[in-house]
DRENPAFI-189627 format. One line per 2 residues: number of its first residue (from 1); their letters; for each residue x negated, y, z of N, C-alpha, C, O. Coordinates in nm, 2 decimals, m for minus. Layout:
% DRENPAFI-189627
NUM = A = X,Y,Z,X,Y,Z,X,Y,Z,X,Y,Z | ... .
This chain:
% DRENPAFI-189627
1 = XX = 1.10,m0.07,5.40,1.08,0.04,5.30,1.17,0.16,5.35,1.28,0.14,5.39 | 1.12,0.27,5.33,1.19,0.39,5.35,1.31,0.44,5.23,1.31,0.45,5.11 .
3 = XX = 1.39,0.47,5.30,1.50,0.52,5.25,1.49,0.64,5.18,1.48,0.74,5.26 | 1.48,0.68,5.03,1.46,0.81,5.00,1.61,0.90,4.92,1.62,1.01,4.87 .
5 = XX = 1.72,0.78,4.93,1.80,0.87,4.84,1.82,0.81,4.74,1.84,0.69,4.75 | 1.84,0.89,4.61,1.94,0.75,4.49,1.72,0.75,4.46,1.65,0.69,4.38 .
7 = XX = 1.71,0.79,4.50,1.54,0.74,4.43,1.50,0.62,4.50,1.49,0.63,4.63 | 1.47,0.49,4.45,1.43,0.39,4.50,1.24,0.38,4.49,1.18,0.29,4.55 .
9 = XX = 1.18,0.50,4.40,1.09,0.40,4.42,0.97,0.53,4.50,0.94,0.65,4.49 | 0.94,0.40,4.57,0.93,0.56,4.69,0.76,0.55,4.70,0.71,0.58,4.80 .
11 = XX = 0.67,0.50,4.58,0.53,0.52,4.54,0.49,0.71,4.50,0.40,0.78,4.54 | 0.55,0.74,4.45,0.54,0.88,4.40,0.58,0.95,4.52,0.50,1.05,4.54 .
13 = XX = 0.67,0.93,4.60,0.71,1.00,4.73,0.54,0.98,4.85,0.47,1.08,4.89 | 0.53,0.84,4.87,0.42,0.83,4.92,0.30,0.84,4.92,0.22,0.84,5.02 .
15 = XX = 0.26,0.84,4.75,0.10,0.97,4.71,0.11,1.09,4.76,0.02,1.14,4.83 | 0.25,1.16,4.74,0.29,1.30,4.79,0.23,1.31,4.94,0.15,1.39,4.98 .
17 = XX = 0.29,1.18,5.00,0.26,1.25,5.16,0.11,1.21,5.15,0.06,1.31,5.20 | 0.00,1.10,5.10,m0.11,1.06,5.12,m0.19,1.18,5.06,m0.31,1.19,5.10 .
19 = XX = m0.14,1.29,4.96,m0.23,1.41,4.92,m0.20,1.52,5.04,m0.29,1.58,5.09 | m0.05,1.55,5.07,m0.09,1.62,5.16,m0.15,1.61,5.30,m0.17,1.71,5.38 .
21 = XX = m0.17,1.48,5.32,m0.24,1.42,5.45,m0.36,1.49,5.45,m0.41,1.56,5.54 | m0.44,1.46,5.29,m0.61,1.45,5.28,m0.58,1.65,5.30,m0.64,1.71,5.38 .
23 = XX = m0.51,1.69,5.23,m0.52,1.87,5.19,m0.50,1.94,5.34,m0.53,2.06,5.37 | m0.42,1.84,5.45,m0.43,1.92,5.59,m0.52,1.90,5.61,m0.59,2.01,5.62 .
25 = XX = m0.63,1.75,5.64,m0.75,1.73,5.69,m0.83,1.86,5.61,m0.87,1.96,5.67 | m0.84,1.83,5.50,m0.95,1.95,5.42,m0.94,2.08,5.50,m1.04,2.12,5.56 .
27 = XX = m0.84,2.15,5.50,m0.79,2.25,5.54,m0.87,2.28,5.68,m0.93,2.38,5.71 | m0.85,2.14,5.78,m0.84,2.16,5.94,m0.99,2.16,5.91,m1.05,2.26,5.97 .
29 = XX = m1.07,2.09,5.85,m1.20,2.10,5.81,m1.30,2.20,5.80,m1.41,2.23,5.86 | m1.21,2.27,5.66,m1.26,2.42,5.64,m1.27,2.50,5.77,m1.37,2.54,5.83 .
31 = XX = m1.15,2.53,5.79,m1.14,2.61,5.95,m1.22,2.59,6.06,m1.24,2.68,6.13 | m1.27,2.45,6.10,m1.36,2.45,6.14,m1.50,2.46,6.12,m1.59,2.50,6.19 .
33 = XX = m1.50,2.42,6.02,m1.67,2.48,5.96,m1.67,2.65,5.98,m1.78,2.71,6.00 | m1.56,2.72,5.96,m1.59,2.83,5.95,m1.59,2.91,6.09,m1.66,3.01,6.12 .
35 = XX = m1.51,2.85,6.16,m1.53,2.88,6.30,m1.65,2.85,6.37,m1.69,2.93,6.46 | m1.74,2.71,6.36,m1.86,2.65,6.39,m1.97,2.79,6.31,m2.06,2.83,6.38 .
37 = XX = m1.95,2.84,6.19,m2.04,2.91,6.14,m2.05,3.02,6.19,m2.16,3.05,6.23 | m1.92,3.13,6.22,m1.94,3.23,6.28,m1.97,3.23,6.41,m2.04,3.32,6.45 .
39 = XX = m1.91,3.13,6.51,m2.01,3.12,6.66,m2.16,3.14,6.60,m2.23,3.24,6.60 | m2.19,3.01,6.54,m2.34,3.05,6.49,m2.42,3.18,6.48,m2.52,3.21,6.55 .
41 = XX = m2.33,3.25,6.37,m2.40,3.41,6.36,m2.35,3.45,6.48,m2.45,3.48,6.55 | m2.23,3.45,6.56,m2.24,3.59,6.67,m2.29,3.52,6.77,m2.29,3.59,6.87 .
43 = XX = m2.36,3.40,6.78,m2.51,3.36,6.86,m2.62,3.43,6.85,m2.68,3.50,6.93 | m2.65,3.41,6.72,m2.78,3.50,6.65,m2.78,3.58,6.69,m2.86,3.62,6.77 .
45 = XX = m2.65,3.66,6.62,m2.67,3.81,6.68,m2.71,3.89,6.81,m2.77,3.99,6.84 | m2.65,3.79,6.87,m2.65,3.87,7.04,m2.82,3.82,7.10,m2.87,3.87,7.20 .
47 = XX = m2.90,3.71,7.01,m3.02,3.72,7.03,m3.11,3.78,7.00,m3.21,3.79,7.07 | m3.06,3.85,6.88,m3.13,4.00,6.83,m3.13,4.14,6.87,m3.22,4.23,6.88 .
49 = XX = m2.97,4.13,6.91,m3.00,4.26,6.99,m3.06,4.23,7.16,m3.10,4.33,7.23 | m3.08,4.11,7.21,m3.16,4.10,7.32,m3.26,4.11,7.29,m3.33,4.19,7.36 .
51 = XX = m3.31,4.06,7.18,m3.49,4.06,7.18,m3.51,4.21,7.13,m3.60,4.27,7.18 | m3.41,4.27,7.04,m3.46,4.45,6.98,m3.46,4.50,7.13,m3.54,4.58,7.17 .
53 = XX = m3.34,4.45,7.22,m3.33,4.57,7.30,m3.48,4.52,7.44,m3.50,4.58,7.55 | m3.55,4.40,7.39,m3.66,4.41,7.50,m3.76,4.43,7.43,m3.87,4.42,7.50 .
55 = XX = m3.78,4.47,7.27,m3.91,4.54,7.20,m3.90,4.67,7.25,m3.99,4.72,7.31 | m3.79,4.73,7.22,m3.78,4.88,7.30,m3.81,4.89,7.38,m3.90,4.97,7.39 .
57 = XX = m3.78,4.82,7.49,m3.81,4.84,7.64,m3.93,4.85,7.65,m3.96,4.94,7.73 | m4.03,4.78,7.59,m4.18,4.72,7.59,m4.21,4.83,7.57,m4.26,4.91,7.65 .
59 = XX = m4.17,4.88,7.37,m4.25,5.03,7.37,m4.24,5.17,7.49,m4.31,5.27,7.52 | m4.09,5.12,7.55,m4.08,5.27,7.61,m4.16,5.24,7.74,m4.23,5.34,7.77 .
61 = XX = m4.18,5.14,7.83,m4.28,5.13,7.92,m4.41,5.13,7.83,m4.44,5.24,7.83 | m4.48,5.07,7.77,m4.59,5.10,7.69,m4.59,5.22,7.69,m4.65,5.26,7.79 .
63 = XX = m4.56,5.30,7.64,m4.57,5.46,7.62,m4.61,5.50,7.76,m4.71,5.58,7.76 | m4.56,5.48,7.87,m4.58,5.55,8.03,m4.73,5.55,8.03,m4.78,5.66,8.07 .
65 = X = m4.84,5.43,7.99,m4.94,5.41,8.06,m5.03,5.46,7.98,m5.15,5.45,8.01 .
């Protein structure tokens, strides 16, 4: 048993550490979902401006002929 001090009963000490265990995971969680999400969009994105920037192209050769 861990030593806490004149407090002997070290149940309330040890929910403490088992909530902040679960609130880092949640946290580390969050952060990555949101990191996973924004790769996502600035994927998309850079697929959009490839495909706008080869509709243009299309129209501006289109237009020569």
């Amino acid at each position: 048993m861990t030593d806490h001090g004149w407090y002997d009963d070290s149940s309330e000490y040890d929910e403490a550490v088992r909530r902040a265990e679960r609130a880092t995971r949640s946290g580390w969680a969050a952060i990555a979902g949101t990191a996973g999400a924004l790769g996502c969009a600035l994927i998309a994105l850079a697929v959009v401006c490839v495909g706008t920037f080869a509709a243009c192209l299309y129209v501006v050769m289109a237009a020569d002929y």
